[in-house]
C-alpha positions in Angstrom: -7.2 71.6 5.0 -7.9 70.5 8.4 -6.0 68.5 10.8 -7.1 67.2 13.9 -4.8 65.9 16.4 -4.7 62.7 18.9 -1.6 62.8 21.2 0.4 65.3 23.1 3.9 64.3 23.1 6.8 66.2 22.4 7.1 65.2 18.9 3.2 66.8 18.4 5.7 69.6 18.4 7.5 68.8 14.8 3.7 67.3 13.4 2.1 70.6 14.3 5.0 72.7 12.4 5.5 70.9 9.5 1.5 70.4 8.7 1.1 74.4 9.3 3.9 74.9 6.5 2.0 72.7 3.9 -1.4 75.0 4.7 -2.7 72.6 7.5 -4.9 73.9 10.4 -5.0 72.8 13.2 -9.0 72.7 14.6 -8.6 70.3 17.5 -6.3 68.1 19.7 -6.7 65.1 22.1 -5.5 63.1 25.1 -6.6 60.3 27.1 -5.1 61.7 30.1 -7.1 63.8 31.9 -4.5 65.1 34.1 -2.2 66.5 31.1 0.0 69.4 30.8 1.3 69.1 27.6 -2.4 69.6 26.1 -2.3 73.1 27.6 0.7 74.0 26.3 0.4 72.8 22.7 -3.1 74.8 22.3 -1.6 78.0 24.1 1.8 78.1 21.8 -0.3 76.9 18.4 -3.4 78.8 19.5 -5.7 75.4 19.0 -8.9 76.0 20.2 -10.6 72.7 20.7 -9.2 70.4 23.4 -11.0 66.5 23.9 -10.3 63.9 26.4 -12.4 61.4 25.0 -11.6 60.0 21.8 -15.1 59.0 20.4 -15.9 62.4 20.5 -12.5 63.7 19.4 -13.3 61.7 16.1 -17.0 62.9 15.7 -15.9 66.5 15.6 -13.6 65.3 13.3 -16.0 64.4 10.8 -17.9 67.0 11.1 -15.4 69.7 10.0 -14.4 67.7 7.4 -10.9 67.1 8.7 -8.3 64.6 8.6 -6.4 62.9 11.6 -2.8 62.7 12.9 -2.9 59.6 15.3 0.4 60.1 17.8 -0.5 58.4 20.7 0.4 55.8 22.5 1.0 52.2 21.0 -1.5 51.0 23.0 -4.1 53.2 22.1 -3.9 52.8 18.2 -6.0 50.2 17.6 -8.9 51.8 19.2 -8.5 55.1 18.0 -8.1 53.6 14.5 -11.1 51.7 14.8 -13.5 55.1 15.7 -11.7 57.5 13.1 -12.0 55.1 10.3 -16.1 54.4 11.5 -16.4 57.9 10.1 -13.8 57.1 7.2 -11.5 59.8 8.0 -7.7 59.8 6.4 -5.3 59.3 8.8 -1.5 60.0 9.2 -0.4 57.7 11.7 3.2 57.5 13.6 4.9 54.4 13.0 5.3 51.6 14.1 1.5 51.5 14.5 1.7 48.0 16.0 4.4 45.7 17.6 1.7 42.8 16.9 2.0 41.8 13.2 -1.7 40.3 13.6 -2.9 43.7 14.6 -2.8 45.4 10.7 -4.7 43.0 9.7 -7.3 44.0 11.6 -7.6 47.2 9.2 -6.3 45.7 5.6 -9.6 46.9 4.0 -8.8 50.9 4.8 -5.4 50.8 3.3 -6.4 53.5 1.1 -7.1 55.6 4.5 -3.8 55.2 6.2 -0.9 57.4 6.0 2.3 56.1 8.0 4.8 58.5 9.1 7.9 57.1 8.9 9.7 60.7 8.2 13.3 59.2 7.3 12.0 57.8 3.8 11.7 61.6 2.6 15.2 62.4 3.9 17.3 64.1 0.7 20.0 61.7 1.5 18.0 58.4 1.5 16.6 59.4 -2.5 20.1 60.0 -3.0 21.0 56.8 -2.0 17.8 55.3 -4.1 18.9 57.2 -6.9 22.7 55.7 -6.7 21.0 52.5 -6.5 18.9 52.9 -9.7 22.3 53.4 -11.8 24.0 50.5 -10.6 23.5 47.5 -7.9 25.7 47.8 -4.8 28.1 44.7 -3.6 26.9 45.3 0.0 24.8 46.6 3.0 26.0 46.9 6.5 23.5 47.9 9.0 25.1 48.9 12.2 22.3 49.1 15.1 23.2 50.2 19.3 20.0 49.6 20.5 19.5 49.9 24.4 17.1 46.5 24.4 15.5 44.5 21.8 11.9 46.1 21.9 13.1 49.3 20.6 13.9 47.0 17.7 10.6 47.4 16.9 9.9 50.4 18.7 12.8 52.8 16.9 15.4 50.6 14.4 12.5 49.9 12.4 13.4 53.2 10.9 16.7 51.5 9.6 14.4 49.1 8.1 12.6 51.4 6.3 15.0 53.1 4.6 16.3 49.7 3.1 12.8 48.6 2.7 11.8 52.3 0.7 15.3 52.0 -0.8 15.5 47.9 -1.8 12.0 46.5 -1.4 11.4 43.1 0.6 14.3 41.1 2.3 14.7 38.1 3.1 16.0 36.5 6.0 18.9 34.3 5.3 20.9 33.4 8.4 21.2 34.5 12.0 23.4 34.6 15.1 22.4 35.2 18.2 23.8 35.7 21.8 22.8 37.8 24.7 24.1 40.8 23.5 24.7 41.1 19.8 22.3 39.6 16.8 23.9 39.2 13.2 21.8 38.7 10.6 22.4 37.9 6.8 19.1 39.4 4.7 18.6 39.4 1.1 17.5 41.9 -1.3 15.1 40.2 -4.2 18.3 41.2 -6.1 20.2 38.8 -4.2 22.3 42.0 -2.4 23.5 40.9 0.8 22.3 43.2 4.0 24.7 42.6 7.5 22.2 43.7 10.6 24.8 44.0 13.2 22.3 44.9 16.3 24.9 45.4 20.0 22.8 46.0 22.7 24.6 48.9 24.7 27.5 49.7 22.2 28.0 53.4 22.4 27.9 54.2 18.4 25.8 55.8 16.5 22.8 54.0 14.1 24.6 54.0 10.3 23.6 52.5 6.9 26.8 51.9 4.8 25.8 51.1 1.3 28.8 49.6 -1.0 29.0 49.9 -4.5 32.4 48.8 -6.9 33.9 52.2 -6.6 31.9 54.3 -4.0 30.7 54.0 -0.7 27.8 55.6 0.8 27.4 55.8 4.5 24.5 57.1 7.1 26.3 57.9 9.9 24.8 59.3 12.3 21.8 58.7 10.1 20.7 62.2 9.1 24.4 62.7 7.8 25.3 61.3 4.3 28.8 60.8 3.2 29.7 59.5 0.0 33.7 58.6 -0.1 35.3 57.9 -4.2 38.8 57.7 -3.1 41.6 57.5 -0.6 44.0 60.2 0.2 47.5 59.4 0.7 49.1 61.5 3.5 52.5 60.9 5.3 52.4 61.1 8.7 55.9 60.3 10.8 57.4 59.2 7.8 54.5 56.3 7.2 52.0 56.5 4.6 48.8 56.7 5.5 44.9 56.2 2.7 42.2 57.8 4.4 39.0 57.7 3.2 38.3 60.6 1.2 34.1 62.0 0.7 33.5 63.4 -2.6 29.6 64.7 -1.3 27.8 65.4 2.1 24.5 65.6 2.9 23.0 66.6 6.4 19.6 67.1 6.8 19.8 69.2 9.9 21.4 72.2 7.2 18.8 71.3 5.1 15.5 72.5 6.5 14.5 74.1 10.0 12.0 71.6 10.5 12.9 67.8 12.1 14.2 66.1 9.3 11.8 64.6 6.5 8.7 66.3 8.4 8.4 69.1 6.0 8.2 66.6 2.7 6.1 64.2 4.7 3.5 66.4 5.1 3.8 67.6 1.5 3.2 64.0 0.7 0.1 63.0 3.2 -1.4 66.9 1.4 -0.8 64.9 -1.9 -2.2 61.9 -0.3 -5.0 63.7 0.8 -5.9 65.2 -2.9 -5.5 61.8 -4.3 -2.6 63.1 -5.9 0.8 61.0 -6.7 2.9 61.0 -3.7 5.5 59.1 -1.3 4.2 57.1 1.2 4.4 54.1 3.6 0.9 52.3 3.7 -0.5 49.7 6.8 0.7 46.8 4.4 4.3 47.9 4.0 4.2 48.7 8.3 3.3 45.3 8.3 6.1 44.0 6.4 8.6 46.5 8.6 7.2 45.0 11.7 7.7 41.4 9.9 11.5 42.2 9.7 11.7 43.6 13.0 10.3 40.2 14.2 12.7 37.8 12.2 15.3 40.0 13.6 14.7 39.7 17.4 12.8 36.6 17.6 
């Protein structure tokens, strides 16, 4: 299968390595900056030979070798980009968010079917471990804990936190919010009536975690490409006091699980799947929309 490529960032990098392992190859890659480095260096170290700075002929050639597209741009440059692959109805994998402008996937309901989203955490071991858990029995609670820097990377990089939950519980609900110049709590619900905590501090030095609580286990993210799962306490004496410490029963890191960025390998595996018309796992334009949606009731 072929792949051709729009964007030369550093995560090109991961794309590039996870799509050769599923039998992708790469015929072609493209910036709109004439004046880029990285271009040289990606087709020297992956050996591509085409190189375009000009996206309406990127997505010509495109077509005509019969290949697909990985759109990894910048934001800005989406909807265009979009709009000339899918002329030529190409399938696309395109980095997530997309948009930051809920209006903007509308523009593009009627290709649905062409649009592969890469948001890479949903194929994390440890987040179908967590669906799974959730299949056998309904949890009491979910705390989302989110250090952002500002509030646009709430839609920019937390909306992988609400993908997980989204992949793992469906649509939420918005049920109450508090607000202040630094912090943002919000009370969500699952269409099981599961509460979800967003705790958003802007500057807290912590790491991003997803703690999921059922009756007699918890399950936390934390950082979240580490999975703990805790079924007890441990007593220990210490200084003549008794101390309970949390106790995990199962870990799962996804850093020891593959040598590629975690969930790139099985996202690919899934857009190859995707591509065959084949059952697979995937995040469409609609349910981007409904991230960004969240994102929105969050900071807004």
């Amino acid at each position: 299968m072929n792949l051709s490529i729009y964007g030369t960032s550093e995560i090109i990098n991961h794309h590039i390595k996870a799509a050769r392992a599923n039998t992708f190859k790469i015929i072609s890659i493209c910036t709109s900056n004439k004046k880029s480095r990285n271009i040289d260096k990606l087709c020297k170290k992956f050996k591509i030979k085409e190189t375009y700075y000009n996206y309406k002929t990127f997505a010509k050639n495109a077509y005509l070798k019969n290949s697909s597209v990985l759109i990894a741009g910048r934001i800005k440059d989406n909807k265009k980009v979009l709009k000339e692959c899918l002329k030529y109805n190409l399938r696309i994998i395109i980095e997530k968010p997309i948009f930051i402008n809920k209006d903007d996937f509308n523009l593009f309901r009627k290709f649905n079917k062409n649009i592969f989203v890469a948001y890479n955490r949903i194929y994390y071991e440890s987040v179908n471990k967590l669906k799974t858990l959730y299949k056998n029995e309904k949890p009491q609670s979910i705390i989302i804990n989110c250090p952002e820097t500002n509030l646009k990377n709430i839609l920019l990089n937390s909306c992988h936190l609400i993908s997980i939950i989204y992949y793992i519980f469906g649509k939420i609900r918005l049920q109450y919010k508090i607000k202040n110049k630094k912090s943002i709590v919000c009370i969500f619900k699952s269409h099981k009536n599961i509460p979800i905590i967003f705790n958003l501090n802007l500057g807290s030095p912590d790491n991003f975690a997803i703690e999921i609580n059922f009756k007699k286990i918890r399950a936390r993210l934390c950082p979240i490409e580490t999975l703990k799962i805790y079924r007890k306490l441990k007593k220990k004496k210490y200084k003549g006091n008794n101390l309970y410490i949390p106790e995990y029963s199962k870990i799962i890191d996804e850093y020891k699980i593959s040598n590629f960025k975690p969930g790139f390998k099985k996202q690919y595996l899934n857009f190859k799947n995707f591509l065959n018309r084949k059952k697979n796992i995937n995040n469409d334009l609609l349910d981007a929309k409904e991230i960004i949606s969240i994102c929105k009731k969050i900071i807004e």
